[in-house]
BAFI-275820 format. One line per 3 residues: number of its first residue (from 1); their letters; for each residue x, z, y of C-alpha. Coordinates in steps of 0.2 Angstrom, whole numbers, plus 2048, in hexadecimal, padded with zeros to 3 digits. Layout:
residues N
NUM> a> X/Z/Y  ...
This chain:
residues 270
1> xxx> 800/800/800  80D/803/80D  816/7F1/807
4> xxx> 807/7EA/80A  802/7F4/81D  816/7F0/821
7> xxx> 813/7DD/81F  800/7DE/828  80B/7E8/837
10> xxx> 817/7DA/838  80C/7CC/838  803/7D5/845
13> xxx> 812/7D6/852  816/7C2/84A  807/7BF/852
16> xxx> 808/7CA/861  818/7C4/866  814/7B0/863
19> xxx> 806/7AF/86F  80D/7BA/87C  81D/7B1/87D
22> xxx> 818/7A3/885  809/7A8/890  810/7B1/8A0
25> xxx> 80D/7C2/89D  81E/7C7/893  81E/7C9/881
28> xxx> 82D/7D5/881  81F/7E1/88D  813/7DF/87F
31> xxx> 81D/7E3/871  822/7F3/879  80D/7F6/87D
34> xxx> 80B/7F4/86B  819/801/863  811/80C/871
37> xxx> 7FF/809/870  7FD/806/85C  80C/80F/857
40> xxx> 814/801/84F  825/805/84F  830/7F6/84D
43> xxx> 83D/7F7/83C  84E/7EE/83F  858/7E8/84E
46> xxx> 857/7D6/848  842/7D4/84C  843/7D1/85E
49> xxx> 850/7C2/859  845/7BA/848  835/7BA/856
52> xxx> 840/7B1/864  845/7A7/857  834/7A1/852
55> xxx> 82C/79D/863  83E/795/866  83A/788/857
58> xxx> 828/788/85D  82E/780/86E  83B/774/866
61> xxx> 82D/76C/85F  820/76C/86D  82E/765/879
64> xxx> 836/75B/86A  834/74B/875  83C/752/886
67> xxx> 84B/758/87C  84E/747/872  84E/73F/882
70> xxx> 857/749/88B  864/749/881  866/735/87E
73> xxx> 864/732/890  870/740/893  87D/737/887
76> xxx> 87A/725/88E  87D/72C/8A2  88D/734/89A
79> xxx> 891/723/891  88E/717/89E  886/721/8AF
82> xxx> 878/719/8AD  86D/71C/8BD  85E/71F/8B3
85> xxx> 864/72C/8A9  86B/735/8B6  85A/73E/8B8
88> xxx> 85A/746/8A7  86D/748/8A7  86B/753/8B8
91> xxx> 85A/75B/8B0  867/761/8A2  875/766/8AD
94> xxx> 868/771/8B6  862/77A/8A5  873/77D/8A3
97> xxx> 873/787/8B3  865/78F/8B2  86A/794/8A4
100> xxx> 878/79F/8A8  870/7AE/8B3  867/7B3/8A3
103> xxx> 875/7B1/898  881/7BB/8A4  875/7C9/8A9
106> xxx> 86E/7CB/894  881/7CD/890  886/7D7/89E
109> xxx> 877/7E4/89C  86E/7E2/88F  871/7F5/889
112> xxx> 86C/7F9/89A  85C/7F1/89A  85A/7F7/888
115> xxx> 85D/80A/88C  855/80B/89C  847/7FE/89F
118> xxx> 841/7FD/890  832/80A/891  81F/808/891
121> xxx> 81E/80E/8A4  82A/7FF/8A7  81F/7F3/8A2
124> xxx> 811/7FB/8A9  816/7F8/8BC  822/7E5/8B6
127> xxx> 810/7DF/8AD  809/7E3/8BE  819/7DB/8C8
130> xxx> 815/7CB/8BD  802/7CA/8C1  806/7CB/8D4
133> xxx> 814/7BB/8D5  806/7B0/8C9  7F9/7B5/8D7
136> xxx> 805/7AE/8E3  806/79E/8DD  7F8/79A/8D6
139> xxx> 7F3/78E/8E1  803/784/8E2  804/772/8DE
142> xxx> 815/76C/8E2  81E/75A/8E3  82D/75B/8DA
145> xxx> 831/754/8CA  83D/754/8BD  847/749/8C7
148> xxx> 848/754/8D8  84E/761/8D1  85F/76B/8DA
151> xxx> 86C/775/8D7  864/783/8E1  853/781/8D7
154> xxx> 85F/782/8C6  865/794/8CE  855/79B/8D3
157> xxx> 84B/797/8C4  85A/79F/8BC  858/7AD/8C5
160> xxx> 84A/7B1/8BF  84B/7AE/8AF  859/7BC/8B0
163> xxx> 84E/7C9/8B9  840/7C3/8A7  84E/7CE/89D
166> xxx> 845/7DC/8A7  835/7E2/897  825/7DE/89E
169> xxx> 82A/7D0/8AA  824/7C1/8A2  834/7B3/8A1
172> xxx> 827/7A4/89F  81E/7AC/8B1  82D/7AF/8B8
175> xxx> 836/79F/8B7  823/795/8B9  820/7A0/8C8
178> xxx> 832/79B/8CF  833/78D/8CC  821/788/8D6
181> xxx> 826/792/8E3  835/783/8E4  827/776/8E7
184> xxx> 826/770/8D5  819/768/8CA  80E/773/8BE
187> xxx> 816/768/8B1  827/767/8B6  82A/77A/8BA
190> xxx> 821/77D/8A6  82E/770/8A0  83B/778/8A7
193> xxx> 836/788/8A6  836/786/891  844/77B/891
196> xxx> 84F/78B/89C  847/794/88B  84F/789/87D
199> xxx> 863/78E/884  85F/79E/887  858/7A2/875
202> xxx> 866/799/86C  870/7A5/876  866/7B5/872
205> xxx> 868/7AE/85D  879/7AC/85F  87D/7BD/865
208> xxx> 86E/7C7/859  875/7BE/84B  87F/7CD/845
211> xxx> 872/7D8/84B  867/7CD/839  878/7D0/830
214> xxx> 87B/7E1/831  867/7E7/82E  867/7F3/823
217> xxx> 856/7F0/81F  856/7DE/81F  854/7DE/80B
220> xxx> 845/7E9/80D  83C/7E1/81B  841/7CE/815
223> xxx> 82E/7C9/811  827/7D1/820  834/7C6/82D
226> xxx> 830/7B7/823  81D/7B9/825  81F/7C0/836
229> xxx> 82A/7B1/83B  81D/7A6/834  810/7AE/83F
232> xxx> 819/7AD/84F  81D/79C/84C  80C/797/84B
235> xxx> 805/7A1/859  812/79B/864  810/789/860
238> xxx> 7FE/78B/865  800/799/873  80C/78C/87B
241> xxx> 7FE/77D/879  7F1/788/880  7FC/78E/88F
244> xxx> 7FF/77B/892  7ED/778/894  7EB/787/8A1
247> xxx> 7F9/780/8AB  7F1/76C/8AD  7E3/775/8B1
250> xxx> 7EB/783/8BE  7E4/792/8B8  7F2/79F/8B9
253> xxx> 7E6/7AB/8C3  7E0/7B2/8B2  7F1/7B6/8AD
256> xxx> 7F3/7BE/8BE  7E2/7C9/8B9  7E8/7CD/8A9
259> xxx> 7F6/7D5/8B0  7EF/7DD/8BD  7E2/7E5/8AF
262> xxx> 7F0/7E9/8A0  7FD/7F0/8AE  7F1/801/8B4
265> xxx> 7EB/800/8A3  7FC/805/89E  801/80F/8AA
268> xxx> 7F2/819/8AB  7F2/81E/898  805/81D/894
């Protein structure tokens, strides 16, 4: 019987985790409102990495397309400067920037942000934080596409995608919210907001992998991080599709309200 609640408990935060990750309103935040809320502690250093792992293949797939040609066109402009590939070849050498605040910041602090932000009350008042920039810019509808992006847009988005390491501040609403603030397209800031992802979560597998190595309990928990990577997967894949949707349609306000509702709600009974 306890197996068997073990694998249901999993499966839960597989879930949990997959269809928070890519809506605006911070998985890691949720995770921590679960273990607090439902008691259900989290086994095993190497979870946090199998889930980031799982809405990592998740966006592979949805943006199989952008990657492949990104990458040829980004090939042919290094082969022979061809000037149209030089809009993917820049979009690339922007993810690459944007990249680096996070990867700087997650290495440099990461105990930090573990030890001391990583508390219910935390997400309480980030969850709130979160809910006020979507508000913001709810009604933005920028110019720019992939083409006109800059350097300083690369750094900015990046930015925030640093201050996301922070539990309870979504990285999908931050980067999103950043990068419309910058002026661009609903499609273009999801784009690259979820392309900034793919770097950053190679990154994050790299340096966890020895966190999965040394599990003691890896053996024992085995089954429930297969089925628990399965169901993030899944809710991933489809919590991304849906979010898609919700931005053509420019509906973040109810992101916005949801964090202005779970936020209190936290603090209130934490």
């Amino acid at each position: 019987m306890d197996n068997f609640y073990e694998l249901i408990k999993y499966i839960f935060l597989g879930l949990f985790q997959g269809i928070t990750e890519p809506i605006p309103v911070s998985s890691s935040g949720h995770l921590e409102i679960a273990e607090h809320f439902f008691k259900l502690k989290i086994e095993g250093m190497s979870f946090a990495l199998l889930m980031n792992s799982a809405s990592l293949f998740a966006v592979l797939l949805i943006y199989r397309a952008d990657i492949i040609r990104l990458i040829v066109n980004g090939i042919v402009y290094l082969k022979s400067k061809d000037p149209e590939a030089k809009s993917d070849f820049m979009f690339i050498i922007y993810l690459i920037v944007g990249t680096i605040p996070a990867g700087v910041i997650g290495v440099l602090f990461a105990d930090f942000i573990e030890d001391k932000l990583a508390d219910i009350k935390t997400v309480g008042v980030t969850l709130i934080i979160t809910g006020l920039a979507l508000w913001l810019i709810r009604n933005l509808r920028g110019r720019k596409n992939d083409g006109d992006l800059s350097l300083k847009d690369a750094i900015i988005v990046g930015l925030a995608q640093a201050v996301a390491l922070i539990p309870g501040i979504s990285r999908s609403g931050a980067t999103i919210v950043a990068a419309m603030s910058l002026g661009m397209k609903q499609e273009t800031a999801l784009r690259y907001s979820f392309l900034l992802y793919i770097p950053v979560s190679f990154g994050g597998m790299i340096l966890g992998f020895s966190d999965l190595l040394l599990d003691e309990r890896l053996g024992e928990l085995a089954v429930p991080y297969i089925f628990a990577f399965i169901a993030s997967l899944i809710a991933s894949y489809f919590s991304l599709k849906w979010f898609m949707n919700i931005m053509a349609r420019g509906n973040l306000k109810y992101f916005a309200i949801y964090c202005f509702i779970v936020g209190p709600l936290v603090l209130f009974f934490s």
